[in-house]
C-alpha positions in Angstrom: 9.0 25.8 -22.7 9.5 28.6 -19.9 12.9 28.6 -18.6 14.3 30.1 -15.3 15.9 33.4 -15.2 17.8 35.8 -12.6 16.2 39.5 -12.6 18.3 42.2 -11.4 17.7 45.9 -10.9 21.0 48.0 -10.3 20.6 51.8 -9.2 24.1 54.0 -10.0 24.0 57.0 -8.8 26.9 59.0 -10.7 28.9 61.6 -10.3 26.8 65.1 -11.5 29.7 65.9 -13.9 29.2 62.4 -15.7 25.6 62.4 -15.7 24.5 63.8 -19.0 26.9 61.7 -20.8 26.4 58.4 -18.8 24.7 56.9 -21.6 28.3 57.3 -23.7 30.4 55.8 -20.9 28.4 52.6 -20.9 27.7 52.2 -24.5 29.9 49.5 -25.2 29.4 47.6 -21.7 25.8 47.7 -22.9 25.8 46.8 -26.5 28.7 43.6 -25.3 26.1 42.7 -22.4 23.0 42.2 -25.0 25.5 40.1 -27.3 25.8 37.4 -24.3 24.2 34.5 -25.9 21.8 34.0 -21.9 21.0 38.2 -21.3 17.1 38.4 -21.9 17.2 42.2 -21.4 19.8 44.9 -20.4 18.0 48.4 -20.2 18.8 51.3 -18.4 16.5 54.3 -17.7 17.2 58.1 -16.1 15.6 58.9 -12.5 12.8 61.0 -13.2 13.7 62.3 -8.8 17.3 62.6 -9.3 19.3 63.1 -12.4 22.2 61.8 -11.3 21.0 58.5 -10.9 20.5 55.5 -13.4 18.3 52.3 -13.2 19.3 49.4 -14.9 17.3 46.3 -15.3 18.2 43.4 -16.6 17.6 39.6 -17.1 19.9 36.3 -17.6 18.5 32.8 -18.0 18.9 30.4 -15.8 22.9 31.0 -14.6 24.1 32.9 -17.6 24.6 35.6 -15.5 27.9 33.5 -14.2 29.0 33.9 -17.7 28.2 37.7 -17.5 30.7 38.6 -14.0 33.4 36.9 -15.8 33.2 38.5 -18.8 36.0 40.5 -20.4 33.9 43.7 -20.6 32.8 43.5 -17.0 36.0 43.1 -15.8 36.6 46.6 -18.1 33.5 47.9 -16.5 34.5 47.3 -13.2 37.7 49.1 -13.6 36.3 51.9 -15.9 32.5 53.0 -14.1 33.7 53.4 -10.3 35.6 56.6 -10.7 32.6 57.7 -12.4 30.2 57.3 -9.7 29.4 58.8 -6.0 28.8 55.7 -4.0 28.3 51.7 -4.5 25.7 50.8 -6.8 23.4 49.3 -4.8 21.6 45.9 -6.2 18.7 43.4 -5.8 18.4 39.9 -7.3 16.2 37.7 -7.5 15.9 34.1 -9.3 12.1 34.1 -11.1 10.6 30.6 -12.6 9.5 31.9 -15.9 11.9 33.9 -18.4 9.2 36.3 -19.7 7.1 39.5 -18.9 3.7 39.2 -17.1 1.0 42.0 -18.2 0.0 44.4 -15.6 -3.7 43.5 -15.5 -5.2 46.1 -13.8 -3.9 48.6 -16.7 -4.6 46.4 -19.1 -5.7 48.5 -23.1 -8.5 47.4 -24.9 
């Protein structure tokens, strides 16, 4: 059975002299998020436009996400990230009925 999940995209836009080496600085925030018994997916990708900015997409089921803002190494996140950005990451969330990835059709590979 298909279970509920909440789908969020983050972008961070960091500071230029912490861009090459984001991937370091959230290393362990990543690798303790994808533990979480409820994260489907936690992936972040580089701005092909801007260099200084990362995308991160990511997946909880159902409300596991709760679990995830009260965690230990969010909390550490949210004291540790901040000074290395240049603004607020901005955010959008949504709650999706099925916990899984649709194909894109109209590319679809023989």
């Amino acid at each position: 059975m298909m279970g509920r999940m909440i789908f969020i995209v983050a972008k961070f836009t960091v500071k230029p002299e912490y861009a090459d080496t984001w991937m370091d600085h959230v290393a362990e925030f990543t690798a303790a998020t994808r533990a979480e018994p409820g994260c489907l997916w936690f992936d972040w990708s580089r701005s092909v436009e801007d260099p200084n900015q990362y995308v991160l997409v990511e997946a909880f089921k159902d409300d596991a996400a709760e679990a995830h803002v009260t965690s230990d190494h969010f909390r550490k996140a949210q004291q540790d990230l901040p000074p290395l950005l240049q603004s607020t990451p901005l955010v959008r969330n949504t709650m999706m009925e099925r916990d899984e990835w649709d194909l894109l059709g109209e590319m679809a590979v023989d």
